[in-house]
Steps between C-alpha positions, in 0.01 A plus 500: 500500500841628645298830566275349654717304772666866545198623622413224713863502677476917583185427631618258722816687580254814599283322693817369710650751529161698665539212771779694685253791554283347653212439257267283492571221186215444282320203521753262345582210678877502454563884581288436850703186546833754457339755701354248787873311499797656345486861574410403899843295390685809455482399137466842281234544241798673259743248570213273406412700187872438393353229380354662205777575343634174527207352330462792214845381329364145439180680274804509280508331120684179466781423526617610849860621594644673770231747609247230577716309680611764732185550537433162653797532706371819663139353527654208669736707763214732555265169570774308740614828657139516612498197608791455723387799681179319552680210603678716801825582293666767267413563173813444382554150611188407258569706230778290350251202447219660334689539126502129511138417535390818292736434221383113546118608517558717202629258322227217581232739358648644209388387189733631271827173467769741400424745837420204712852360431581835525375573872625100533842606501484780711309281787872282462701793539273630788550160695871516443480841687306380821603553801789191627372499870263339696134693530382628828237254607209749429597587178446110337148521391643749251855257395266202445262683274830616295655168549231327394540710131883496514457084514244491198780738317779284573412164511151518271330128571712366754281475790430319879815454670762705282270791582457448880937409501486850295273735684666309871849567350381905444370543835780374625780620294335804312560307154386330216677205390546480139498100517 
């Protein structure tokens, strides 16, 4: 089956990749939506087909280590660096947000305890490194997506206020309590 999923993610990163010549995408509704949206964006179809990669180390056995997970980190900085500059600003000033949520996302769907813990630890270690500054206003669509994980990693069932005192005190402060 991993062959299989290998095959599937070079065809996508082909495909993409034909998008910066110029060529027409076949009649799949997501590469139009690319083509019709995100290269007009200034979005690239390679920087797109980055992507593959990203997604190729997680066709790996159980357990997971290190290689998967930086694999979610670079899926996720490839994802919000695309996104900020969607949202008007530098990639870089999304970038440090998307290991979070991938590492978070990665975790959520794994189905394997030990790598789940695994990626788990790494989505901590990721929030500890977030940027300690207020957002730019256009940039927190992306911070609520990644707070929103970052609270269900910290503070698991706690919910209603604590999490609108939490994500209020990160827009305004650039942190996460650990209270």
């Amino acid at each position: 089956m991993p062959q299989l999923g290998a095959i599937r993610l070079a065809w996508w990163r082909e495909r993409l990749e034909e998008l910066d010549s110029g060529k027409a995408p076949p009649a799949e509704p997501r590469l139009q939506a690319v083509a019709a949206t995100l290269i007009p964006a200034g979005v690239s179809g390679a920087e797109l087909s980055r992507l593959g990669d990203c997604w190729l180390a997680l066709l790996s056995p159980f357990p997971w280590g290190d290689e998967e997970a930086e694999a979610l980190v670079e899926r996720g900085a490839i994802l919000f660096g695309i996104g900020a500059r969607l949202l008007g600003r530098e990639a870089a000033e999304g970038e440090p947000f998307g290991p979070v949520w991938s590492l978070a996302d990665g975790a959520r769907h794994c189905s394997d305890p030990q790598s789940r813990a695994f990626l788990v630890d790494r989505a901590k270690s990721a929030i500890a490194e977030l940027p300690r500054r207020r957002v730019p206003a256009e940039l927190l669509p992306l911070t609520m997506i990644v707070g929103r994980r970052a609270y269900d990693l910290l503070y698991g069932d706690r919910r209603g206020w604590h999490r609108l005192l939490v994500g209020l005190r990160y827009m305004v402060f650039g942190t996460f309590s650990r209270s």
